[in-house]
C-alpha positions as CSV (number, residue, x, y, z in Angstrom):
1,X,-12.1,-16.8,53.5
2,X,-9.2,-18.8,52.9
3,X,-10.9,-20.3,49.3
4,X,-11.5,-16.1,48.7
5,X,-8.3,-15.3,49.0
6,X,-6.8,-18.0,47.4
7,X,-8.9,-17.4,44.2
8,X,-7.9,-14.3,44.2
9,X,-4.1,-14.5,44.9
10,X,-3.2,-17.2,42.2
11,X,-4.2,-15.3,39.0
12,X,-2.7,-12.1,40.5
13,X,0.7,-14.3,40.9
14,X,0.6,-15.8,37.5
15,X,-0.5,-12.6,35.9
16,X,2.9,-10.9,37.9
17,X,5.2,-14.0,36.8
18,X,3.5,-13.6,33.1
19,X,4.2,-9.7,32.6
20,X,7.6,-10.5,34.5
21,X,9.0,-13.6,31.4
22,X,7.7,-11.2,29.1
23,X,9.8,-8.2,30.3
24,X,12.6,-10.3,30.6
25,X,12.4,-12.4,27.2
26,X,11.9,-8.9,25.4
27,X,15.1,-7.6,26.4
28,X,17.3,-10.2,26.4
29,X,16.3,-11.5,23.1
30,X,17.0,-9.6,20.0
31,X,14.1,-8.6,18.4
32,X,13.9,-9.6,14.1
33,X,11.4,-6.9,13.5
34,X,12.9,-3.9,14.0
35,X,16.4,-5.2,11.5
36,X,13.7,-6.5,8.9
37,X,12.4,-2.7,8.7
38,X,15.6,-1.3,8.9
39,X,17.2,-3.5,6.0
40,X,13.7,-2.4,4.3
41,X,14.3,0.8,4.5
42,X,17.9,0.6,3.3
43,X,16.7,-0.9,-0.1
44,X,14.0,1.7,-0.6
45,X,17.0,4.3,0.2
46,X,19.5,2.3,-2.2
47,X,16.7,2.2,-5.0
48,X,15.9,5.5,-4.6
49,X,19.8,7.0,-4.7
50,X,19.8,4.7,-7.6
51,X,16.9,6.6,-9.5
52,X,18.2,9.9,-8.8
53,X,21.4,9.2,-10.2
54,X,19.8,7.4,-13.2
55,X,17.3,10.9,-13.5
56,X,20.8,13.2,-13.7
57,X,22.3,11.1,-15.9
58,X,19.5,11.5,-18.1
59,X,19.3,14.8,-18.6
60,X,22.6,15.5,-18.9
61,X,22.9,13.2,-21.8
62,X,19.5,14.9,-23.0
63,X,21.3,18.2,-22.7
64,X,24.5,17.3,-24.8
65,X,22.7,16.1,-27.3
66,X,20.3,19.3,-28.0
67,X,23.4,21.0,-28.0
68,X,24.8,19.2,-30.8
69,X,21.6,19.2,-32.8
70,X,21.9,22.6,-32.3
71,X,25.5,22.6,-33.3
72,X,24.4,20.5,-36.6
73,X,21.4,22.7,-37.6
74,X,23.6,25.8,-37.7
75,X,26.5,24.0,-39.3
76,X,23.3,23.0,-42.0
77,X,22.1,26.8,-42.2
78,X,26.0,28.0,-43.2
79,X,26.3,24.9,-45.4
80,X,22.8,26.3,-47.3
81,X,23.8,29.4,-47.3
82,X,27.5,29.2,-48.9
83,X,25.9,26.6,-51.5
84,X,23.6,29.2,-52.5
85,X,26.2,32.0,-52.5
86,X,28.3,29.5,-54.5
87,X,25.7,27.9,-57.1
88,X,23.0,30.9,-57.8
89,X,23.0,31.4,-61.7
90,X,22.3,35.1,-60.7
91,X,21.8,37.6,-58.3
92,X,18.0,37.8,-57.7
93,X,17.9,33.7,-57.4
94,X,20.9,33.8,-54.6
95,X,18.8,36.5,-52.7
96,X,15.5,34.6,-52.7
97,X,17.3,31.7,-51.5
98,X,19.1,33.3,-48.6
99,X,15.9,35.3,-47.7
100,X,14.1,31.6,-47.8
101,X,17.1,30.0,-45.6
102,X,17.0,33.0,-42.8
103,X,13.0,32.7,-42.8
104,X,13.1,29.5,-42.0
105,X,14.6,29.2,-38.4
106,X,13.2,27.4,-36.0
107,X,10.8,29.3,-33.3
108,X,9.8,32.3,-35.9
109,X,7.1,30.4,-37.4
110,X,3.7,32.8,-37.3
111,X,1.2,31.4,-34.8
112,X,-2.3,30.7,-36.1
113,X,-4.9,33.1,-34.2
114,X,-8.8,32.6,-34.5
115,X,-10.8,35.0,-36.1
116,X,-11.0,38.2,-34.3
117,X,-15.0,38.2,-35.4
118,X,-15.9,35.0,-34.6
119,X,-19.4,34.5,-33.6
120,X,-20.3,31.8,-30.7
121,X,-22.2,28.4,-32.1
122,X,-25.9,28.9,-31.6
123,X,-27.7,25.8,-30.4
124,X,-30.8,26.9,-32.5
125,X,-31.2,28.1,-36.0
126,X,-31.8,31.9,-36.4
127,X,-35.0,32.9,-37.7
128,X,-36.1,36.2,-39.7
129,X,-37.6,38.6,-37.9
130,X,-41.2,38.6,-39.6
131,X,-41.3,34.4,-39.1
132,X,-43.0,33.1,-36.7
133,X,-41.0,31.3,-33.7
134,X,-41.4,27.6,-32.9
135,X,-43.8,28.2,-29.8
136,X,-46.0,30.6,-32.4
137,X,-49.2,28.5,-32.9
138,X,-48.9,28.9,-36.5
139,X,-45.8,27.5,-36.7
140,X,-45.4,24.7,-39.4
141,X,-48.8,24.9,-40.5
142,X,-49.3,25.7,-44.4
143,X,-51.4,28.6,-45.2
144,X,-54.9,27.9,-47.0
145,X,-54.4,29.2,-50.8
146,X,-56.0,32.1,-51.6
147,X,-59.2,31.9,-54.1
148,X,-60.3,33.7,-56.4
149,X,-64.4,33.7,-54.6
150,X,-64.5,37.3,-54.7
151,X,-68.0,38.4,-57.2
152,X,-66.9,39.8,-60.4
């Protein structure tokens, strides 16, 4: 009974003094994982602020600079337009070219639109109505020629 007991009571003691160190070395030591994924995190939030910033940045600087091709197209259109007011030999040849200048701004081009009357593709070739059809059984077969056997 003795040998039962002691079989049993030595693994139950080392198993206690096992979970026991463990407890104890888990919280006095400092763990390395938990700073690792901490300072990981950090950099993904650092790189990500960074992008952001770098994103804002963009489009502002996008932004100013349609403005000023804006700013430059228009100064273009009244630069056209006095030169035309100013070098036109007459008066029919300074109106086409200002009608031709205020045409021609950006946006009021006409949009191409398909036929209104279109037809949809076909994937088989019409056929007049007194032909026969492919699945006729005198289709593609040439007819006999007609002789002249008749008695005179």
């Amino acid at each position: 009974m003795e040998q039962t007991l002691l079989a049993w009571l030595l693994p139950a003691l080392a198993l206690l003094a096992g979970v026991t160190i463990g407890f104890l070395v888990a919280r006095l030591v400092p763990s390395a994982a938990p700073s690792r994924t901490q300072r990981q995190l950090d950099e993904i939030q650092e790189r990500f602020d960074s992008y952001q910033s770098e994103v804002v940045t963009h489009f502002n600087t996008t932004a100013s600079l349609v403005k000023k091709l804006t700013q430059s197209y228009q100064e273009v259109q009244e630069h056209l337009s006095e030169g035309a007011n100013r070098l036109a030999l007459d008066e029919l040849t300074r109106q086409r070219l200002l009608a031709a200048l205020h045409d021609e701004k950006p946006g009021t081009r006409e949009r191409l639109t398909p036929p209104k009357d279109s037809e949809v593709p076909r994937d088989y070739a019409p056929k007049s109505a007194d032909a026969p059809g492919m699945l006729d059984a005198t289709f593609g077969l040439k007819k006999p020629p007609v002789s002249d056997t008749s008695p005179r």
